[in-house]
VMD Tcl script that builds the backbone (N, CA, C; Angstrom):
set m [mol new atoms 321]
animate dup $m
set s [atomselect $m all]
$s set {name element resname resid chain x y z} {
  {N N UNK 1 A 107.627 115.847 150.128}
  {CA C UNK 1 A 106.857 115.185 151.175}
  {C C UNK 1 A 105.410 115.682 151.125}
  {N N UNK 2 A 104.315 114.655 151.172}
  {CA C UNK 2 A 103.273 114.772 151.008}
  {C C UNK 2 A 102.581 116.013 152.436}
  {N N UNK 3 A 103.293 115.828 153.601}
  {CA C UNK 3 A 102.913 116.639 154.699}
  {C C UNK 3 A 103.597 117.789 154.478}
  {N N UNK 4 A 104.500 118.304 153.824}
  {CA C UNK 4 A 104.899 119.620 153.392}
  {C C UNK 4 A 103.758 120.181 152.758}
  {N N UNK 5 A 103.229 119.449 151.688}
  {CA C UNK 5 A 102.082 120.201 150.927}
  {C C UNK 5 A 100.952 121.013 152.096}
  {N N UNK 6 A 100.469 119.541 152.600}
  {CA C UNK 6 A 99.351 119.825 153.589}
  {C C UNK 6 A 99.624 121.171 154.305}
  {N N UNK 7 A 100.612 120.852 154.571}
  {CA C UNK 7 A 101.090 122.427 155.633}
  {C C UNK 7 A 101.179 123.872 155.152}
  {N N UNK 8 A 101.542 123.455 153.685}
  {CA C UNK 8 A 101.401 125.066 152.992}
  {C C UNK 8 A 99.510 125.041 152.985}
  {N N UNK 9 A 99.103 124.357 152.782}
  {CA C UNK 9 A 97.820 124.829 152.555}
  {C C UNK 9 A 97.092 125.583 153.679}
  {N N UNK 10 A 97.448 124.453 155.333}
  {CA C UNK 10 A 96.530 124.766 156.067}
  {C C UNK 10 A 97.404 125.350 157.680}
  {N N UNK 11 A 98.687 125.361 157.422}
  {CA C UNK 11 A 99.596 125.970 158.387}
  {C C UNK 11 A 99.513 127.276 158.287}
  {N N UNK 12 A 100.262 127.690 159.399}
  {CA C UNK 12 A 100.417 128.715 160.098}
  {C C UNK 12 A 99.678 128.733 161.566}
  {N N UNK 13 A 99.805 130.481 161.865}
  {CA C UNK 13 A 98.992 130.497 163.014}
  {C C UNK 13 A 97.266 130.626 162.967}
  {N N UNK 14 A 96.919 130.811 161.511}
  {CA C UNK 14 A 95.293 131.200 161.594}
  {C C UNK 14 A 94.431 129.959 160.899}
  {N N UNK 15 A 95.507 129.833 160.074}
  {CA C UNK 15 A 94.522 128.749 158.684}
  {C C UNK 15 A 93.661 127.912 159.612}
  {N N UNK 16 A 94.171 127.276 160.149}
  {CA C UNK 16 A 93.650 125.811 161.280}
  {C C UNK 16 A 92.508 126.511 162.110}
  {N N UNK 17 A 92.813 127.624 162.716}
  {CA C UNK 17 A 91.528 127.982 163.541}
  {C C UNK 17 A 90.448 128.251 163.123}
  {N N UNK 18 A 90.746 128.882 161.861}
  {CA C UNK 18 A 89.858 129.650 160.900}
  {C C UNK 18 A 88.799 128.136 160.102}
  {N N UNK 19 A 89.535 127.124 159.809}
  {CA C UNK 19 A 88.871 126.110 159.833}
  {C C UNK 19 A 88.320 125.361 160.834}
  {N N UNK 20 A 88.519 125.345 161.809}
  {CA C UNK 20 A 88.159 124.924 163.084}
  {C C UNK 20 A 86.649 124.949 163.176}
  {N N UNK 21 A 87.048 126.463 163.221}
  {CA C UNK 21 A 85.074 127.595 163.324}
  {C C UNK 21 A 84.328 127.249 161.970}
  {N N UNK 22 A 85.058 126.845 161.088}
  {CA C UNK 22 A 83.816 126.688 159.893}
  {C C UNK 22 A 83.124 125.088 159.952}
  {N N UNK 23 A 84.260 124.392 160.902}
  {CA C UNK 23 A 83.393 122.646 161.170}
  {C C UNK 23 A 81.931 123.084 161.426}
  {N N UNK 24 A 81.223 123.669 162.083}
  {CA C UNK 24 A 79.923 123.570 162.575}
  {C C UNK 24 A 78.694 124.281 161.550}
  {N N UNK 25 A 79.437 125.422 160.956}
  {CA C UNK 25 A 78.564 126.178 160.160}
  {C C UNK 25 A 78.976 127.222 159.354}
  {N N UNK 26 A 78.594 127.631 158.030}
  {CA C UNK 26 A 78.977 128.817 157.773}
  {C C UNK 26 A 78.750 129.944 158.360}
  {N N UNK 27 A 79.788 131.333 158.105}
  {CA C UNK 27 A 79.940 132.291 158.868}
  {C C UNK 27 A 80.371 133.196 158.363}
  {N N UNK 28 A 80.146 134.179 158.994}
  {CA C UNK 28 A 80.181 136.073 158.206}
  {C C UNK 28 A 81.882 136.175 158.650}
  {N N UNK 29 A 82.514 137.583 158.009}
  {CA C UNK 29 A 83.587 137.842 158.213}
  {C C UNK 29 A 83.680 138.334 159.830}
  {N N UNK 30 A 82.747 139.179 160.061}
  {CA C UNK 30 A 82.389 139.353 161.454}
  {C C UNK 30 A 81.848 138.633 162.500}
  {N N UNK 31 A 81.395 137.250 162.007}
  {CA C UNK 31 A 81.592 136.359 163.146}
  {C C UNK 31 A 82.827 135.885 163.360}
  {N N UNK 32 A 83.098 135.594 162.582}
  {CA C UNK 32 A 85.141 134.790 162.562}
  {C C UNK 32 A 85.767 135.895 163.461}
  {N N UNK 33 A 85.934 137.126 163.081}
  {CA C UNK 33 A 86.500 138.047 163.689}
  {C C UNK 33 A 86.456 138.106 165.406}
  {N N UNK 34 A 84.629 137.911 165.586}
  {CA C UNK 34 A 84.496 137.631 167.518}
  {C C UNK 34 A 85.082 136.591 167.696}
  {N N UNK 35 A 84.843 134.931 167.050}
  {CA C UNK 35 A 85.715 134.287 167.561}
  {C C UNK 35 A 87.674 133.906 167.388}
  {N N UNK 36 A 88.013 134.833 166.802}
  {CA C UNK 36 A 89.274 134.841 166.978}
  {C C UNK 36 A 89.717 136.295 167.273}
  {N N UNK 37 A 89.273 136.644 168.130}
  {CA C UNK 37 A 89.643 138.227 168.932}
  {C C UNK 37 A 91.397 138.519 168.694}
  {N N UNK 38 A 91.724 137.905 168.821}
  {CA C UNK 38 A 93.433 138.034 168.500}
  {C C UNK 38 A 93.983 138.315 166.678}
  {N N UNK 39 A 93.575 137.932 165.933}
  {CA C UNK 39 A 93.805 138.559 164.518}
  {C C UNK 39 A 93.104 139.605 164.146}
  {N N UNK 40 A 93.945 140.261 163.232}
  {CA C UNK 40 A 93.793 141.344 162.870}
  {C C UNK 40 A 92.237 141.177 161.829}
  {N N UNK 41 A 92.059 142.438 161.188}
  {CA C UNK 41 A 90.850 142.113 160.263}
  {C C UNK 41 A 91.364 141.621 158.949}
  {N N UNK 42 A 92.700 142.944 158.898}
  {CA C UNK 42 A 93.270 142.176 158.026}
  {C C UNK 42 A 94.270 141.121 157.313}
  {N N UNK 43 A 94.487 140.605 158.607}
  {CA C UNK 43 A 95.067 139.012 158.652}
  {C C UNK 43 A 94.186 138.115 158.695}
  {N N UNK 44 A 93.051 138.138 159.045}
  {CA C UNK 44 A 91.580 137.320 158.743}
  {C C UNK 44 A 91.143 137.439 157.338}
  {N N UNK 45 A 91.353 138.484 156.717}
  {CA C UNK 45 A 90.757 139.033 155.100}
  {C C UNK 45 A 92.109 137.874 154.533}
  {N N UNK 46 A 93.319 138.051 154.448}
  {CA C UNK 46 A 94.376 137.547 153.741}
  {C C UNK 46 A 94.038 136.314 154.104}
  {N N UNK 47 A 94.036 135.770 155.050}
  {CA C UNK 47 A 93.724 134.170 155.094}
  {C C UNK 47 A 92.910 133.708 154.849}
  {N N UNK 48 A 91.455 133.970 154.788}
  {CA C UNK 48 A 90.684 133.778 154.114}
  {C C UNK 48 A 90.684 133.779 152.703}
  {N N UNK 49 A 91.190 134.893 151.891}
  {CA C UNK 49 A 91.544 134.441 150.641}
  {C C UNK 49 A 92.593 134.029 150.293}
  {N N UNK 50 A 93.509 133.254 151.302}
  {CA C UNK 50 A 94.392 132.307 150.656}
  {C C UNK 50 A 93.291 131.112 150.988}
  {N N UNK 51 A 93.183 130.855 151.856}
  {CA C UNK 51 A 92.055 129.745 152.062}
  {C C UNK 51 A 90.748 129.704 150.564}
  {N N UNK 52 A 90.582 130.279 150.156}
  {CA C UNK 52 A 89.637 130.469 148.822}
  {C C UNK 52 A 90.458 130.068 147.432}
  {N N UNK 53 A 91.907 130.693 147.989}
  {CA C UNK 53 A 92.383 130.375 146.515}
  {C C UNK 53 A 92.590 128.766 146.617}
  {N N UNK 54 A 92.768 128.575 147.178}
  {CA C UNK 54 A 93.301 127.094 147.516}
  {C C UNK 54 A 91.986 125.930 147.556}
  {N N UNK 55 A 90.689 126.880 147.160}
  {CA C UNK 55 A 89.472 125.683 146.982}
  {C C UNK 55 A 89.325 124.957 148.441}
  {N N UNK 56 A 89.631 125.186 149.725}
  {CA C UNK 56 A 89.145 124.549 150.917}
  {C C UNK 56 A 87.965 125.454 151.368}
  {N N UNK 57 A 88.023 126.887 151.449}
  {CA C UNK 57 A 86.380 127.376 151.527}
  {C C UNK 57 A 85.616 128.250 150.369}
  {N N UNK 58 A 85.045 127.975 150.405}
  {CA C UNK 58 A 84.179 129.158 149.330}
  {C C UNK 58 A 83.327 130.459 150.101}
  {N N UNK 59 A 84.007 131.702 149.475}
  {CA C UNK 59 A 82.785 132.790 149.609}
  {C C UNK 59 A 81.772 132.813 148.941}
  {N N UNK 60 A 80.223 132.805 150.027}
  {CA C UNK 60 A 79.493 133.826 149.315}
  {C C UNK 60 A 78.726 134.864 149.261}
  {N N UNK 61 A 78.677 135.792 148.176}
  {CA C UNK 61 A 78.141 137.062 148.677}
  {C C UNK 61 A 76.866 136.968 148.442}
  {N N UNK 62 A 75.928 137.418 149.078}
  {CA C UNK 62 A 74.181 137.355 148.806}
  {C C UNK 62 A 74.061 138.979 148.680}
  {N N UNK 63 A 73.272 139.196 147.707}
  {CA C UNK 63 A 73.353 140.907 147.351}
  {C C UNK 63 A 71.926 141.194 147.825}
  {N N UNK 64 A 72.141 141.848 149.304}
  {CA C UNK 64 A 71.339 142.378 150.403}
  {C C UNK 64 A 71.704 143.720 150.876}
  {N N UNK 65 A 70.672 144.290 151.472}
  {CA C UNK 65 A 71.504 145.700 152.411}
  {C C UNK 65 A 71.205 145.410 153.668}
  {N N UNK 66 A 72.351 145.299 154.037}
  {CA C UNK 66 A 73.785 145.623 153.669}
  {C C UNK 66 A 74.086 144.438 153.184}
  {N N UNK 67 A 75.593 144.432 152.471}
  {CA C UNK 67 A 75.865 142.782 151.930}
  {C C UNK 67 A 76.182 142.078 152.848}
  {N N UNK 68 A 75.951 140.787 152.057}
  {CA C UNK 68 A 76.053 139.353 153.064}
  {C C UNK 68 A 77.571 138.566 152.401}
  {N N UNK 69 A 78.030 138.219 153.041}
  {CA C UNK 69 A 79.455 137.556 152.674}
  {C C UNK 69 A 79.015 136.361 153.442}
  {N N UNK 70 A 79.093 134.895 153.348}
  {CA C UNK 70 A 79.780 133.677 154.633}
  {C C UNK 70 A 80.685 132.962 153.311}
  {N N UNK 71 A 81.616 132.235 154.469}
  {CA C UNK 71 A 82.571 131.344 153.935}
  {C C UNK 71 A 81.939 130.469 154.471}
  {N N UNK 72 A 82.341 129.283 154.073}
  {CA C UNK 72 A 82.145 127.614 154.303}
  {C C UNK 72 A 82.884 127.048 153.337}
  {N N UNK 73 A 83.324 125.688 153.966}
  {CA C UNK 73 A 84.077 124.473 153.362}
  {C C UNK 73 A 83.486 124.406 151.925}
  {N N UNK 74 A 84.484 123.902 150.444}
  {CA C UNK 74 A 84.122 123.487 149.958}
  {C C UNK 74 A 83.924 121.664 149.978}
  {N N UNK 75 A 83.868 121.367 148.687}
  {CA C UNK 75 A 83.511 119.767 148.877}
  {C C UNK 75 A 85.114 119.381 148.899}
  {N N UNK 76 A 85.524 119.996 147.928}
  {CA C UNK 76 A 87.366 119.731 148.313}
  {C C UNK 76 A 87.648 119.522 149.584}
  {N N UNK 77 A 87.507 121.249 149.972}
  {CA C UNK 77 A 88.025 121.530 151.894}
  {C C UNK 77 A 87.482 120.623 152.835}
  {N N UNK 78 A 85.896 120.039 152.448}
  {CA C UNK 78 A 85.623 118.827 153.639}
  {C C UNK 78 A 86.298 117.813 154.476}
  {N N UNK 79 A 87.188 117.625 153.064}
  {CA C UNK 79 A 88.450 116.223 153.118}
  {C C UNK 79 A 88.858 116.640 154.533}
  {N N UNK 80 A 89.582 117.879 154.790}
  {CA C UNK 80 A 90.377 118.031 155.959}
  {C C UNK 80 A 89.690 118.248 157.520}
  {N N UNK 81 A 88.205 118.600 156.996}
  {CA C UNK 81 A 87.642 118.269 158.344}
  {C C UNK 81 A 87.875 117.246 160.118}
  {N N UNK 82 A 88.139 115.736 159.112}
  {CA C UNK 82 A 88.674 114.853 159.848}
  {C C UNK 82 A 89.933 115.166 160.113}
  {N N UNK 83 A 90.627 115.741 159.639}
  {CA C UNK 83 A 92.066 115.987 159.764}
  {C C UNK 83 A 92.183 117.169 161.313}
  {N N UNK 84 A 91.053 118.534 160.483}
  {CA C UNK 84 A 91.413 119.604 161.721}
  {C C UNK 84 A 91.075 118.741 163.250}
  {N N UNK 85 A 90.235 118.290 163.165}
  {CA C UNK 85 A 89.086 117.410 164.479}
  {C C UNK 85 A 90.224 116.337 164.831}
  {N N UNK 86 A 91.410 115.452 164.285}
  {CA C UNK 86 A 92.176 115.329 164.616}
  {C C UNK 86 A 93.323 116.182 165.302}
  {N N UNK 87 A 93.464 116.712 164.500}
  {CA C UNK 87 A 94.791 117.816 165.494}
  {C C UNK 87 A 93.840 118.516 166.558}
  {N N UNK 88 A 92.717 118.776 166.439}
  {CA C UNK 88 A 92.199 119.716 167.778}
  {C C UNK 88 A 92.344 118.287 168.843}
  {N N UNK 89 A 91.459 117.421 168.696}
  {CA C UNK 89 A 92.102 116.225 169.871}
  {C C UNK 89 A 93.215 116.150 170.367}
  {N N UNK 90 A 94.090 116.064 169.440}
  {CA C UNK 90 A 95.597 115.505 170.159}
  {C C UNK 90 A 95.734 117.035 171.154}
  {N N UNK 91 A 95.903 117.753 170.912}
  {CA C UNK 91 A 96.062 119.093 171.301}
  {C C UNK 91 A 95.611 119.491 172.464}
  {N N UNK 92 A 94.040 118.345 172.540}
  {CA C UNK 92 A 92.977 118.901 173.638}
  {C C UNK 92 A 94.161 117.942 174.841}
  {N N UNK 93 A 94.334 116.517 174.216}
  {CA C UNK 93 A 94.665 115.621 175.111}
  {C C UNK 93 A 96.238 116.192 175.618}
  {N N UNK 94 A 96.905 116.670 174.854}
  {CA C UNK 94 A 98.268 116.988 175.594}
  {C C UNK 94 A 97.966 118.381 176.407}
  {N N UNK 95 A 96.613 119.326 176.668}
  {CA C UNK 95 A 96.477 120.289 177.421}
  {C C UNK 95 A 95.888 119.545 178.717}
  {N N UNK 96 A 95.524 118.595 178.678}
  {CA C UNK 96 A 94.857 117.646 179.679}
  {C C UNK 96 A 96.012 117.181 180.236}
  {N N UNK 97 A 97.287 116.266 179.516}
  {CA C UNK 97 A 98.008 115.460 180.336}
  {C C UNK 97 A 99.512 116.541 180.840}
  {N N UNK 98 A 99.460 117.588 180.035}
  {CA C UNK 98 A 100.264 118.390 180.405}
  {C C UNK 98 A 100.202 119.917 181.103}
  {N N UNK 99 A 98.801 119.958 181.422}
  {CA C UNK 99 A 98.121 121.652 181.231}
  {C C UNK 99 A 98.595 122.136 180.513}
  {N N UNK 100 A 99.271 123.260 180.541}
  {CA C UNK 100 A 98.846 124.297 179.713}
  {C C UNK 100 A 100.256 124.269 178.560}
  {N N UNK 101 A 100.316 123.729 177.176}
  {CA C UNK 101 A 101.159 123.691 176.607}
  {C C UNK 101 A 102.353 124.657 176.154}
  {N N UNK 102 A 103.203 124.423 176.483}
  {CA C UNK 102 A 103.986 125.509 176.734}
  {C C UNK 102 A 105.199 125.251 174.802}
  {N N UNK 103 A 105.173 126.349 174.238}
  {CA C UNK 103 A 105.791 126.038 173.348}
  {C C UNK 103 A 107.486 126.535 173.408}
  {N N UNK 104 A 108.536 125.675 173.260}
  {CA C UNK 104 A 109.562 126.082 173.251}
  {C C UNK 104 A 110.426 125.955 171.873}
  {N N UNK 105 A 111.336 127.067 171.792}
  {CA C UNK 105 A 111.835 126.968 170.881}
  {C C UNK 105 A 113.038 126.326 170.928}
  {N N UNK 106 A 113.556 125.377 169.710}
  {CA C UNK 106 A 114.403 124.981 169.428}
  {C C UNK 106 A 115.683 125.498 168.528}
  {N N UNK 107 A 117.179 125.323 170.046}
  {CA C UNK 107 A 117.954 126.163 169.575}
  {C C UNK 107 A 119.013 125.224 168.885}
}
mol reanalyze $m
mol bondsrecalc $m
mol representation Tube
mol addrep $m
């Protein structure tokens, strides 16, 4: 199934957010980090370079002191832009018609 793929690429709990924050602009490892206060540094480091291996963002380093790292979308990763900006909608709209989404598990 073509949505199995999608999901290894950009599932889980970080991939999606982590793309989320790069819609507007590129960004340092330490900005990502303030806006997702809840992951670790180094669950942000690992997803990020699965996110790299996978050609949706590119690092780059600018050799400064101190060094400069940002990620941003590649031209590949753009594709899913419309995609994340989709799921953040639906998401926004079922916190609207439902408040606060409550996830349950299925037994």
């Amino acid at each position: 199934c073509a949505l199995d793929i999608t999901m290894d690429y950009i599932g889980g709990k970080w991939k999606s957010v982590i793309l989320w924050y790069l819609i507007e602009k590129p960004l340092r490892f330490g900005e990502l980090k303030k806006l997702i206060p809840d992951i670790t540094e180094k669950m942000l480091s690992l997803q990020l370079k699965t996110l790299e291996k996978y050609k949706i963002i590119k690092r780059k380093a600018y050799s400064t002191v101190p060094p400069k790292v940002v990620y941003s979308y590649t031209k590949e990763g753009q594709g899913l832009i419309p995609v994340v900006k989709a799921l953040a909608k639906w998401g926004r709209q079922q916190g609207e018609k439902y408040g606060k989404v409550e996830i349950k598990k299925i037994k």
